[in-house]
N, C-alpha and C positions, 0 to 999 in steps of 0.2 A: 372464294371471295371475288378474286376478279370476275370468273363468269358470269356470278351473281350481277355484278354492277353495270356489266356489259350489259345482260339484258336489262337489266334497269333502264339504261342509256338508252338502249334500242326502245323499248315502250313507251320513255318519255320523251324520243324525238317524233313520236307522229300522234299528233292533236286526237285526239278523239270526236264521234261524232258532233257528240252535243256542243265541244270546241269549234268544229267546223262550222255548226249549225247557228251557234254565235256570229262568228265573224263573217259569214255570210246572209244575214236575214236582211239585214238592211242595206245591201250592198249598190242595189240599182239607186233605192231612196237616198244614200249617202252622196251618189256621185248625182242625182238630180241637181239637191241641196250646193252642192258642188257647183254647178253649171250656173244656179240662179243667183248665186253669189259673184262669181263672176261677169256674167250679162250684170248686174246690178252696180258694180264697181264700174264698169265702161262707162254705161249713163250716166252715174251718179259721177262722173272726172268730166265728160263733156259738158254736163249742165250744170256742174257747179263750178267749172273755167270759165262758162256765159254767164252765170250770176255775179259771180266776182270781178269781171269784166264792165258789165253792167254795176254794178256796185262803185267801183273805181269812176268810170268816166262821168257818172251824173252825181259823183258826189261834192256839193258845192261846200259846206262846212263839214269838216272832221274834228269835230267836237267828240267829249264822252259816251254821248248816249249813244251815236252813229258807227262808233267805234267797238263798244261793248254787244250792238246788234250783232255790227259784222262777225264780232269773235265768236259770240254766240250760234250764231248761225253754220259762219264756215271752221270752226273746230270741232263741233263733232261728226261735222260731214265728211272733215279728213281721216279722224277715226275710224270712220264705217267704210270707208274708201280701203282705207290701209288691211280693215279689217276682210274684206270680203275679197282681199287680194291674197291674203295669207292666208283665211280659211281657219283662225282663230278667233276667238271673241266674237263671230258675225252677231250672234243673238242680242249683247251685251250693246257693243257698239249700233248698231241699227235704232234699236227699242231708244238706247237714248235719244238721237237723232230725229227719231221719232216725235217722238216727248216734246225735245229741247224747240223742236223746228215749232210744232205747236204753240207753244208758248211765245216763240217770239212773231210769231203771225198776232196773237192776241195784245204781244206790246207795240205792234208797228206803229198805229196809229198816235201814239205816248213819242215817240221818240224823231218821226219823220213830219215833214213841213204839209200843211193842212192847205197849204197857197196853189195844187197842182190844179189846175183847170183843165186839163185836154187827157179826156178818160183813153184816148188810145195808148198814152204814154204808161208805160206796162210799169212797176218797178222791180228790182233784181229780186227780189222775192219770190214774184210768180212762179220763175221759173224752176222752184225745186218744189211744189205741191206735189208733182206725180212723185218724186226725189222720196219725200215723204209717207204716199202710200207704197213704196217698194220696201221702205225702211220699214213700213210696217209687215207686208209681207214676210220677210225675214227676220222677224221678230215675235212676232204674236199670231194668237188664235186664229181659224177661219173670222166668225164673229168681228172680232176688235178689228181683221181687215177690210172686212167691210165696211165696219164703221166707220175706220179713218178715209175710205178710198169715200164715202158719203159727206162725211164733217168735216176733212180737211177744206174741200173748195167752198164749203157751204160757211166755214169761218175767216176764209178768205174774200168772199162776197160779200160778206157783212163788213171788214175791214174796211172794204177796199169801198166800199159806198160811205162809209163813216168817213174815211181820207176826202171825201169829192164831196159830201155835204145833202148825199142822197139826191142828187141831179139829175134828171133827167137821161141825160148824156150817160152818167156815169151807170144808172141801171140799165142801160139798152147793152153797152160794152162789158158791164161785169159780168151779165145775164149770159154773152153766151162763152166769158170766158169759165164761168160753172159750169154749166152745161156740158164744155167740151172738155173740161179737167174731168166731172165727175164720171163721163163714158168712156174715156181714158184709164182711169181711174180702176173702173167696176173689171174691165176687159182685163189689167193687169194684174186683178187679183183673179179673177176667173180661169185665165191660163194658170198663170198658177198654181191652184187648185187643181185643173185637169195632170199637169205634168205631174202633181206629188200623187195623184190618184193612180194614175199611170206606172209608177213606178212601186206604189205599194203592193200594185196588184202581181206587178213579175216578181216582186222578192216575197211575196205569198205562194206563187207560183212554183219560182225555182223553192223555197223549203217545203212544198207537198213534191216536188219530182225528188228532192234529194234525200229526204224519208222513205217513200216507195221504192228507188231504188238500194237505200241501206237496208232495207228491211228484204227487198228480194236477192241483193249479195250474200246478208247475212243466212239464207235460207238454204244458198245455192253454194257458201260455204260448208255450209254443217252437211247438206249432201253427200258434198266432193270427198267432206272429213270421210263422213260414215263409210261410203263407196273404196275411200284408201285405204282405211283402217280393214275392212272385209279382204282386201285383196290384198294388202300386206298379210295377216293373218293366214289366208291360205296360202298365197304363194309363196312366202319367205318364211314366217313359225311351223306350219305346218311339214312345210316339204325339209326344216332342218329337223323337225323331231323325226319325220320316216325317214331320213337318212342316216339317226345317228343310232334309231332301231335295228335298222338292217343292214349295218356295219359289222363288219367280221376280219375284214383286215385291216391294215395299218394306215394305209392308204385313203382305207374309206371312212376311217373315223376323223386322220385327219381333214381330210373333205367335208366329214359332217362335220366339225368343230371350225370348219368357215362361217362355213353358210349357219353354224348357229351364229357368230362373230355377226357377221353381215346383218340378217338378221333382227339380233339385239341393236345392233348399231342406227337400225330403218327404225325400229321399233321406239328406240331415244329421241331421235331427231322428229318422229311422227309428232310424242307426247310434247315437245319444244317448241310444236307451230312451225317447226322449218323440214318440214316432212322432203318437199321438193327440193333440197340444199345436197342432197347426196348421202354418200357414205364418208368415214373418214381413213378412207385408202389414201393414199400418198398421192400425188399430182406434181406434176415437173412443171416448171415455169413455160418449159417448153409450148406444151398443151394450153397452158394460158392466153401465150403469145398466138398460138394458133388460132383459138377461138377468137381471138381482138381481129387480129387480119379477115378473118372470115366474115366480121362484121363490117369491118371497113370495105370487103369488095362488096356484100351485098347490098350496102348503103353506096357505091360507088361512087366513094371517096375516093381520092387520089392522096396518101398520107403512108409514114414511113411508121413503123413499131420497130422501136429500138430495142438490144437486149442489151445489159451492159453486169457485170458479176459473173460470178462462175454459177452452176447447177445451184436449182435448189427447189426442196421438194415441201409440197404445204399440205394439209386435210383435205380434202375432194369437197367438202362441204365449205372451205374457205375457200380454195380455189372457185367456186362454182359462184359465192356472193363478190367475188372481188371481178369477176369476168362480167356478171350481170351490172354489178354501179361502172366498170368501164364501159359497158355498152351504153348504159344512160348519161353517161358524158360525152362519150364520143356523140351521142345522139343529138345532146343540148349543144355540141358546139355546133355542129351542121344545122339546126335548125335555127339556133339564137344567133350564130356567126359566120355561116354561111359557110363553112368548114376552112374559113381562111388562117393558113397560118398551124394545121390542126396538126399534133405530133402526140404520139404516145411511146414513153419509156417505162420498161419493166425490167427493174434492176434489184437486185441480190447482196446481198451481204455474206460475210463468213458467218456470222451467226444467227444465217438461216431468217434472215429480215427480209421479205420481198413486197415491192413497193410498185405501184402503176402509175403512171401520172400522166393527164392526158391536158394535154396544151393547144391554145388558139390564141388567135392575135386579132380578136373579135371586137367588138366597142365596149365590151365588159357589161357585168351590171351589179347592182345590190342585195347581196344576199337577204340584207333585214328586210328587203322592200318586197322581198316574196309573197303575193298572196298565201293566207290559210289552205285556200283550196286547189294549190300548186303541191303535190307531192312528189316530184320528178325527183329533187334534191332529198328533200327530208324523207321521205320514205326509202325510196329507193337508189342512193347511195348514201345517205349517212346514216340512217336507221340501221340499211343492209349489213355494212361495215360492222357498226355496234351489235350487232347481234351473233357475229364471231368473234367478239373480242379483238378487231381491227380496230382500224379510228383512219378517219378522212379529213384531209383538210382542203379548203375552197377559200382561194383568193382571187380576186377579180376586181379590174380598176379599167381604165381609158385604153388601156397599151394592149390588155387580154384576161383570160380565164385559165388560171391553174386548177384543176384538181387532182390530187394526192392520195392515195386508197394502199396503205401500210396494215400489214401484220406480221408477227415476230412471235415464236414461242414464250410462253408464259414464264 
């Protein structure tokens, strides 16, 4: 039963394709969305600190209706501000703002003084129409942003000559502040567009390379299988039955009842997926420590491997996964931490517990924050670990990265 669960553990710590193939599809389009949310929030805090600014100094009565505009207008722009800063609600937030801004372009005329005569005098309005088609951007269809990045200035023009009494004056100045809102306008939905085209094409991209190459691993596994399984076969079943044939003394039969041991033992570990894990001959902590340092000078590291316990001896096939997740630690701290700080202890029990743990004083990071298609951790030490019925444990904060690579007989 425990081995049972152990593998268990070990196949459900590493995602599956179609898993990867998930949280990878839309990965470049995620982080675009990302970026246009962000650029959006920037503009959308400078020009509605100038609208509100603007709103403040030329406000000569603060009555209800002026009041109810301003709310109108600048709460849901702080929404969409807030929203596209956090990277929740952007759709939600925008589309209202959207909406909301709309409508109150349509009531300005209801609620502002009809007395303005000098058409260059802008009002704080104006200036979040582009505010408007960006909201729409991140909100709505190609389509509908068109339309707004088209109808917002074209309902603002019409406004804004209603306010002036359709004057002469006031069509010369409305005329080219349309004009240059609406190619303003058309250009920021256009990028736009290019950028999300842009990015659907690589994450269409990367899932036909990450298909082709699953499907050529997978090909180039089943090979390696067929290829080990032939040469296990001949060189280890084969050559234990002609030796346990042609055994006549005591000697030679014990010999042939190894190499059948041996053998059998290749032949289990084949059918378990962990064909390359070894035998399960005994292994001294010694050999362990060996193979770490060996790693540490060819990585040339400058780092201490401590021993601390008395002897103790473990399966060639756990020794073998607990030296392979040290080496990918030792690997991640050199790479993620620049090896500062980096120490490894492998230390013993009396009851035959032997434990590795490989330490740095690095800026830490977040395990949950791992990409899907990071398998450095999950596959290869914590998977590893779980598939001899070990367990691994990874803490990492500000100060550094512990990892902990334990096994203990059953």
């Amino acid at each position: 039963m425990p081995e049972t669960r152990s593998i268990r553990e070990a196949w459900n710590s590493i995602p599956s394709p179609g898993e990867v193939g998930l949280g990878l599809e839309r990965f470049t389009g995620q982080r675009m969305e990302r970026i246009l949310a962000t650029v959006a929030a920037i503009g959308s805090t400078a020009l509605g600190i100038q609208a509100l600014l603007a709103a403040i100094t030329r406000l000569t009565v603060l009555d209800a209706p002026h009041l109810a505009m301003m709310i109108m207008v600048f709460g849901p722009l702080l929404w969409m501000i807030a929203a596209c800063v956090t990277g929740r609600w952007v759709t939600q937030a925008c589309g209202s703002f959207a909406v909301v801004y709309t409508l109150a372009l349509l009531l300005w005329p209801v609620v502002v003084e009809r007395t303005v005569t000098d058409p260059s005098d802008q009002p704080w309005i104006f200036f979040l129409v582009n505010i408007g088609v960006v909201a729409a951007v991140l909100a709505f269809r190609p389509r509908l942003q068109f339309a707004w990045a088209l109808g917002l200035p074209l309902v603002y023009g019409y406004v804004r000559l209603e306010q002036g009494g359709f004057t002469q004056g006031f069509w010369i100045t409305t005329g080219f502040d349309v004009s240059f809102t609406i190619i303003l306008g058309m250009v920021i939905v256009s990028l736009a567009w290019m950028f999300r085209q842009v990015a659907t094409g690589v994450d269409d991209a990367r899932s036909r390379a990450v298909e082709s190459y699953a499907a050529a691993a997978a090909a180039s596994a089943s090979e390696e299988e067929r290829v080990a399984m032939s040469a296990l076969m001949h060189d280890s079943v084969l050559a234990a039955l002609i030796a346990a044939e042609r055994a006549d003394t005591d000697r030679e039969r014990t010999l042939a009842v190894a190499m059948a041991r041996e053998a059998l033992t290749r032949l289990a570990n084949t059918e378990a997926s962990i064909a390359q894990e070894g035998s399960d001959e005994p292994v001294h902590r010694s050999q362990i420590v060996a193979e770490l340092r060996r790693t540490l000078s060819e990585q040339g590291a400058d780092a201490v491997v401590e021993e601390r316990g008395g002897p103790v001896a473990i399966p060639g096939r756990v020794a073998r996964a607990m030296v392979l997740a040290g080496r990918q630690a030792i690997g991640n701290a050199l790479v993620h931490a620049g090896g500062r700080g980096l120490h490894v202890v492998a230390e013993s029990t009396p009851a035959n517990r032997l434990t590795v743990t490989v330490l740095d004083t690095g800026p830490g990071f977040d395990p949950e924050a791992i990409g899907e298609d990071r398998l450095g951790i999950r596959a290869s030490i914590v998977a590893r670990m779980a598939a001899v019925a070990g367990s691994s444990r990874i803490s990492s904060d500000a100060g550094g990265t512990v990892v902990e690579l334990s096994w203990e007989p059953s």
